[in-house]
C-alpha positions as CSV (number, residue, x, y, z in Angstrom):
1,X,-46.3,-75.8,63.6
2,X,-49.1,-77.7,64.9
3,X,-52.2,-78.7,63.0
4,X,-54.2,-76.5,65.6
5,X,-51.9,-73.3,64.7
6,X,-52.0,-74.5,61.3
7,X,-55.9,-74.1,61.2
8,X,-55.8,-71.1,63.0
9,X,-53.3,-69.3,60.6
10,X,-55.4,-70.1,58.1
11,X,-59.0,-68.5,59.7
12,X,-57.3,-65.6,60.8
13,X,-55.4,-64.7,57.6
14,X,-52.3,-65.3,59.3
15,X,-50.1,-67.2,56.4
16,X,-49.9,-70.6,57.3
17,X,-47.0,-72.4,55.4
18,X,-49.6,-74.9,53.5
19,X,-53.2,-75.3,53.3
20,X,-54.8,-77.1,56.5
21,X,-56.9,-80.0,55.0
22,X,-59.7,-82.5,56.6
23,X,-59.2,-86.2,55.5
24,X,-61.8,-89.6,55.7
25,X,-58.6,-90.7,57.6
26,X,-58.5,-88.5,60.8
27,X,-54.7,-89.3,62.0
28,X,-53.8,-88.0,58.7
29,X,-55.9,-84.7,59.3
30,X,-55.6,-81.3,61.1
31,X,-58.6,-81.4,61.9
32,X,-60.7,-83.5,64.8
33,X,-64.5,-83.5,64.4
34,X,-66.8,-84.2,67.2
35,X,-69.8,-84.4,65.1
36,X,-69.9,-88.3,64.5
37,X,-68.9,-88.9,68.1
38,X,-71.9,-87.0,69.4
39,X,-74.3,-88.4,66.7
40,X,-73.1,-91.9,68.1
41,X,-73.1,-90.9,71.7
42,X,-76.8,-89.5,71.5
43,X,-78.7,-91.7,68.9
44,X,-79.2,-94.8,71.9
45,X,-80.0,-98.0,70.4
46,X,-78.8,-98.9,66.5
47,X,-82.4,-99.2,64.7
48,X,-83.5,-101.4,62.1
49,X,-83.8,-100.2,58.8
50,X,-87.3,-99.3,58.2
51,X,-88.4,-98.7,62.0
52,X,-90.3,-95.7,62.8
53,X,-89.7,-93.7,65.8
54,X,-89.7,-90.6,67.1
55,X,-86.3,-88.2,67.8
56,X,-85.4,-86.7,71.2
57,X,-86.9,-83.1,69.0
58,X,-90.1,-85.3,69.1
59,X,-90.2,-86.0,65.0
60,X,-90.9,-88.9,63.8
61,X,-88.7,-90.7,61.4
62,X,-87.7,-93.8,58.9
63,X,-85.0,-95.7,60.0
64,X,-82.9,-95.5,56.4
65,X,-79.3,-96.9,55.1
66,X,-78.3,-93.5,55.2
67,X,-76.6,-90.8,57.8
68,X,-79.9,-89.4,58.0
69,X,-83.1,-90.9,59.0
70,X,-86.2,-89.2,56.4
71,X,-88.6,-87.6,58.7
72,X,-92.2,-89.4,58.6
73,X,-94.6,-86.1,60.5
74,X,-93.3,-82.6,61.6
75,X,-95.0,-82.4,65.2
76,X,-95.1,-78.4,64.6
77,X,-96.8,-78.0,61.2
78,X,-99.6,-76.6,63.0
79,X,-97.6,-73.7,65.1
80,X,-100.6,-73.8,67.6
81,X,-98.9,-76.6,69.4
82,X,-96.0,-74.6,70.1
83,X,-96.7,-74.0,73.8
84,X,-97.0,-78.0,74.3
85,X,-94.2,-79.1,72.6
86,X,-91.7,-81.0,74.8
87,X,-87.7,-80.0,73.9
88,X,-84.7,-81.7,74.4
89,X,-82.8,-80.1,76.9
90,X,-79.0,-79.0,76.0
91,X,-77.1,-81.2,78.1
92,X,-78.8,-84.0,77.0
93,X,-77.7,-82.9,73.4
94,X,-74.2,-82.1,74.1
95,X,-73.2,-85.0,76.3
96,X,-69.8,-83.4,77.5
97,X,-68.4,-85.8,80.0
98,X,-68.5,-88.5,77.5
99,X,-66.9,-86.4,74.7
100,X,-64.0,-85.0,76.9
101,X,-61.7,-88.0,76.8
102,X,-61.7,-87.7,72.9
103,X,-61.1,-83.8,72.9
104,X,-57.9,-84.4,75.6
105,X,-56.5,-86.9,73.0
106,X,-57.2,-84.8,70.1
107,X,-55.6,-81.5,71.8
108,X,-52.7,-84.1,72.6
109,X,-52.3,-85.1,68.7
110,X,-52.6,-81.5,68.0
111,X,-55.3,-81.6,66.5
112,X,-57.9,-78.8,65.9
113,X,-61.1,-79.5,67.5
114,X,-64.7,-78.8,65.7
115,X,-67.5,-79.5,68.2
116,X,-70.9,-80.0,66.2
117,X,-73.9,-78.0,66.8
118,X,-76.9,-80.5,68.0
119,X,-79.3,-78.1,67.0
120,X,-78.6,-76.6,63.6
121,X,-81.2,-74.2,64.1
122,X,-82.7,-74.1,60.1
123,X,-82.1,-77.9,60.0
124,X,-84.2,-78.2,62.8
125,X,-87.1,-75.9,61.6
126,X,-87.3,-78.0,58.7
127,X,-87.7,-81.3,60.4
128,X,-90.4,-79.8,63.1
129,X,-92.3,-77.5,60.5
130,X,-91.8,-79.3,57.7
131,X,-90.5,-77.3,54.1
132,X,-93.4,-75.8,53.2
133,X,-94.5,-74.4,56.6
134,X,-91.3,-73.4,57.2
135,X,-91.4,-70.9,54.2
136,X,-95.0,-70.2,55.0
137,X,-94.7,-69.4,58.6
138,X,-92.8,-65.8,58.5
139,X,-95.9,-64.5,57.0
140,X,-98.8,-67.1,58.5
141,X,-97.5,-67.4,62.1
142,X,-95.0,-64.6,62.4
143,X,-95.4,-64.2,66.3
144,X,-95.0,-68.1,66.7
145,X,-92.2,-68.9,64.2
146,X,-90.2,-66.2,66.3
147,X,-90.7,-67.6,69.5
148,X,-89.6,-70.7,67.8
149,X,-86.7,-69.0,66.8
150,X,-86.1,-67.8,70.1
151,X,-86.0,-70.8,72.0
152,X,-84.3,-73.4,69.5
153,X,-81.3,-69.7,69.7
154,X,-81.4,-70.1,73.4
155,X,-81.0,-73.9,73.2
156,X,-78.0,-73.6,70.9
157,X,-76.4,-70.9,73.0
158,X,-76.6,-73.4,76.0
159,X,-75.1,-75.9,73.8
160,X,-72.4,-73.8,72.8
161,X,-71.4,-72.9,76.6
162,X,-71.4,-76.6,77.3
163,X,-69.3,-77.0,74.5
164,X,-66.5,-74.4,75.9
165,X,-66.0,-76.7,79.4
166,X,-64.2,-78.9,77.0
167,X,-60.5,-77.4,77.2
168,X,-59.3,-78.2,73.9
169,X,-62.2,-77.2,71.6
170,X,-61.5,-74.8,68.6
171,X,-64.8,-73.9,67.2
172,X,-68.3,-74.6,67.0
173,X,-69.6,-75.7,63.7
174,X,-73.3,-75.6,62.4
175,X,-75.1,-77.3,59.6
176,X,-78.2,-74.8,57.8
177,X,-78.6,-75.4,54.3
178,X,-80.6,-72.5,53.6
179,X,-80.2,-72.1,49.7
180,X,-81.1,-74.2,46.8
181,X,-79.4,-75.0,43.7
182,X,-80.1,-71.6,42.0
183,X,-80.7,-69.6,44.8
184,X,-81.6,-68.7,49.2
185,X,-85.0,-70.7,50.1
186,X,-86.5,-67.0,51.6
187,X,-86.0,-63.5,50.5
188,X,-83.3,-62.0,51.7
189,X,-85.9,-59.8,53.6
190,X,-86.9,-62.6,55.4
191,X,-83.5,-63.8,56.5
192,X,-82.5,-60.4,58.0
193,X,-86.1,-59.9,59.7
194,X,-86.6,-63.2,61.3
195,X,-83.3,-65.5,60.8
196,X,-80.3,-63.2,61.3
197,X,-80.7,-61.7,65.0
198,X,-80.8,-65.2,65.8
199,X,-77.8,-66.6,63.9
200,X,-76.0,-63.4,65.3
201,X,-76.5,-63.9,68.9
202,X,-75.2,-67.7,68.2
203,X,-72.2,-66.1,66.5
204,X,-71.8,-63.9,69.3
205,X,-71.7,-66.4,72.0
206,X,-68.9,-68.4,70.2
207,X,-66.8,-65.9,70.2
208,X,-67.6,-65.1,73.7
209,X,-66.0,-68.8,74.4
210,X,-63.4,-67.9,72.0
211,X,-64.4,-70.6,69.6
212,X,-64.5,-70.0,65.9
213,X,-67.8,-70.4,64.2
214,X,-67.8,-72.1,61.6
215,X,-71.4,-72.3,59.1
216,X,-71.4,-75.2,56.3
217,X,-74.3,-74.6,53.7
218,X,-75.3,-76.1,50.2
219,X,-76.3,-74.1,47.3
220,X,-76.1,-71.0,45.5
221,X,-75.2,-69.1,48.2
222,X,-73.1,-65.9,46.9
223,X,-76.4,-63.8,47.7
224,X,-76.0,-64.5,51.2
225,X,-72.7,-64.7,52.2
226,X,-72.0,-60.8,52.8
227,X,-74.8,-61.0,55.7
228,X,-73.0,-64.1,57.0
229,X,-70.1,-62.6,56.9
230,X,-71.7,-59.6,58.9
231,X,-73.3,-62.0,61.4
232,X,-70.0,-63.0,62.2
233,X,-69.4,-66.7,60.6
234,X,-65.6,-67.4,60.8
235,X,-65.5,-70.5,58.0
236,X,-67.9,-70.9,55.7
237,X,-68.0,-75.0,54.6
238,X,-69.2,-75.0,51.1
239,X,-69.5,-78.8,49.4
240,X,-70.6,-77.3,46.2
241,X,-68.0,-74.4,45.5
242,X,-68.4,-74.5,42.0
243,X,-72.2,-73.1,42.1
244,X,-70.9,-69.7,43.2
245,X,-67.0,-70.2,41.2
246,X,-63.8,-70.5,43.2
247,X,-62.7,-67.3,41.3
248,X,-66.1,-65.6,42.6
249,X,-65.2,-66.9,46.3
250,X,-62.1,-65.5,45.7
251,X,-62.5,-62.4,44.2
252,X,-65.7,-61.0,45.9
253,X,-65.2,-62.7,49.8
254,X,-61.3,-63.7,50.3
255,X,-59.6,-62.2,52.9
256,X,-63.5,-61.5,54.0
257,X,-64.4,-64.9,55.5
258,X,-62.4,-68.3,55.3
259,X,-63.3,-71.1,53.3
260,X,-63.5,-74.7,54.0
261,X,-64.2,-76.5,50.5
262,X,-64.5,-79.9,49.4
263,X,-64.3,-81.2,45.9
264,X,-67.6,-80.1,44.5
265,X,-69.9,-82.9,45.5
266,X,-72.2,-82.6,42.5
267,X,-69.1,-82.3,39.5
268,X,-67.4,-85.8,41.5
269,X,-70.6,-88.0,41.0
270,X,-71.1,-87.1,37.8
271,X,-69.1,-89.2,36.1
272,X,-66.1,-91.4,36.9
273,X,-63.0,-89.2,38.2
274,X,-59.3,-89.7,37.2
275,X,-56.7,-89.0,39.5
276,X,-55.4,-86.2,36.7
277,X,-58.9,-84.7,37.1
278,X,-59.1,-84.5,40.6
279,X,-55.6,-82.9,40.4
280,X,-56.4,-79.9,38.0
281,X,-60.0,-79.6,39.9
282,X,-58.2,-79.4,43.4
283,X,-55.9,-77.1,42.2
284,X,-58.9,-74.6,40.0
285,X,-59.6,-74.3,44.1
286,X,-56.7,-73.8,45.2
287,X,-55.0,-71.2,42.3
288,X,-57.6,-68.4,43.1
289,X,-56.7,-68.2,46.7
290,X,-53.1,-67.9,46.3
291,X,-52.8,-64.3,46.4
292,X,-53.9,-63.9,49.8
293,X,-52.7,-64.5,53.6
294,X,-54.7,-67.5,54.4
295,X,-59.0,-68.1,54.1
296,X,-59.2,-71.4,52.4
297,X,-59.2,-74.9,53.6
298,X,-59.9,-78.2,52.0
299,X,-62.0,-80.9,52.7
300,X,-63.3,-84.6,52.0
301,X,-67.0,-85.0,52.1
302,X,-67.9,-86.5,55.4
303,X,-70.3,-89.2,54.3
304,X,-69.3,-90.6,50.8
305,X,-71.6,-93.9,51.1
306,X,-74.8,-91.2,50.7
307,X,-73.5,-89.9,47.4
308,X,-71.5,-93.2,46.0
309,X,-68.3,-92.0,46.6
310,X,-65.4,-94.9,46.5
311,X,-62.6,-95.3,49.0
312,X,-60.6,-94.7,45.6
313,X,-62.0,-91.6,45.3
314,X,-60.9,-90.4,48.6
315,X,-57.3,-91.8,48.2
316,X,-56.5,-89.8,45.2
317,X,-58.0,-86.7,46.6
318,X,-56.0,-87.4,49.3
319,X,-53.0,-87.2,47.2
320,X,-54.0,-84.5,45.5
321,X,-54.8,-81.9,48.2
322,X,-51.2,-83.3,49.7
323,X,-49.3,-82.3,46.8
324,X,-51.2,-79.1,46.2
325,X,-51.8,-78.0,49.4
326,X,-48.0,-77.6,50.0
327,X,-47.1,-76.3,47.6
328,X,-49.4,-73.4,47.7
329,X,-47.6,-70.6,46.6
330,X,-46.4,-72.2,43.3
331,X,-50.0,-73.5,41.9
């Protein structure tokens, strides 16, 4: 079996004969991510640290040492501009004849291809508005923040039909951290009134393509993931499984929705990790899932230089989730 028909046993509940995992090391993964390829293919020239410039979205930003550049002014904090603001347009964002060579290669190896959403829709409301407008504008500028809505939808919906000329590409995979550590940023209210339709018609169009959609998002997000689920998300992509409990996941969503975990990001920083207890914690993942046909995948955290994690780290987790991973039904 192929890592491809590995991951897809394993989204559609299918019983695949181990646990699909995504490594640092891509050779030694099933899975093949686009993301960093499209993030070096649209970012132009390398900046200095500490420039300030402005994004193709029109924010400006920092320059930092980080995967992320810290945004400097939110061109839309005042909604009012709205009509005069310039957008990127999707096939500037998407970039699909230079990604195809990799996706051919990767469909070769067998791979299972994730092509990465350029606009991550919340992400992006965040950087224009700015937090505080952001949570402010459902009430303040409701007519404006659902245009907004509207158009950065539309926009990802292009993206995602760009995506689908490459032949080879699996799923679509978006990044909207929309919960804190204790709980959703808006009312669930909110969500379903202004956020939902949107995320829907996104989840709807991936399917259209046959792609998978897959949703990472931070948090305590247990009070949101039945409406996800009823969107239509395919994989949810938790790095901090442990605020909502691998036996929660489990109990209240497997078999519901498949998960893509890593090693909780926030329990591997906090102190220095053994290889025993990166063991026992990859397999407190693992051992609530085992009951069930498939819905759980695991993961290494894609950019351990933000967080301090050490190439050690990732070796022994490496181990681990090999070790564990294959021999699912006896953990």
């Amino acid at each position: 079996m192929s890592s491809r028909e590995l991951v897809r046993c394993a989204v559609t509940f299918d019983r695949p004969p181990r646990l699909p995992y995504a490594l640092i090391m891509p050779v030694c993964s099933d899975f093949f991510e686009l993301a960093a390829l499209q993030r070096v293919i649209g970012s132009g020239r390398r900046r200095v640290r500490g420039e300030v410039y402005c994004d193709e979205w029109g924010v400006q930003r920092t320059a930092g040492p980080y995967s992320w550049n810290p945004v400097v002014a939110h061109p839309l904090a005042d909604l009012t501009l709205l009509d005069r603001h310039r957008f990127p347009d999707a096939a500037a964002l998407v970039q699909v004849d230079d990604l195809a060579p990799f996706v051919r290669r990767a469909r070769e190896a067998g791979k299972y291809v994730v092509a990465a959403d350029p606009v991550s829709m919340y992400e992006r409301l965040e950087s224009l508005l700015g937090f505080e407008s952001l949570l402010t504008a459902p009430r303040r500028d409701a007519g404006a923040f659902a245009a907004l809505l509207d158009h950065l939808a539309d926009l990802t919906v292009e993206a995602i039909g760009l995506v689908s000329r490459l032949p080879g590409v699996d799923a679509f995979m978006t990044w909207q951290d929309l919960a804190a550590q204790t709980g959703p940023h808006v009312s669930l209210d909110t969500f379903r009134r202004f956020f939902k339709p949107s995320y829907a018609r996104i989840a709807a169009a991936a399917h259209e393509k046959n792609l998978h959609f897959i949703w990472h998002i931070c948090g305590a997000v247990a009070d949101l993931i039945p409406d996800l689920i009823d969107l239509g998300v395919d994989v949810l992509q938790l790095d901090q499984p442990r605020l909502v409990g691998h036996e929660v996941l489990a109990t209240r969503f497997g078999g519901k929705v498949c998960f893509w975990n890593t090693i909780d990001t926030q329990w591997a920083v906090a102190r220095r990790r053994t290889p025993a207890d990166l063991h026992a914690e990859a397999a407190a993942m693992i051992r609530p899932f085992a009951h069930l046909p498939g819905g759980l995948m695991l993961r290494h955290y894609p950019f351990p230089d933000d967080i301090g994690l050490t190439s050690e780290f990732h070796q022994d987790t490496a181990r681990a989730f090999a070790e564990i991973a294959g021999l699912r039904a006896a953990v």
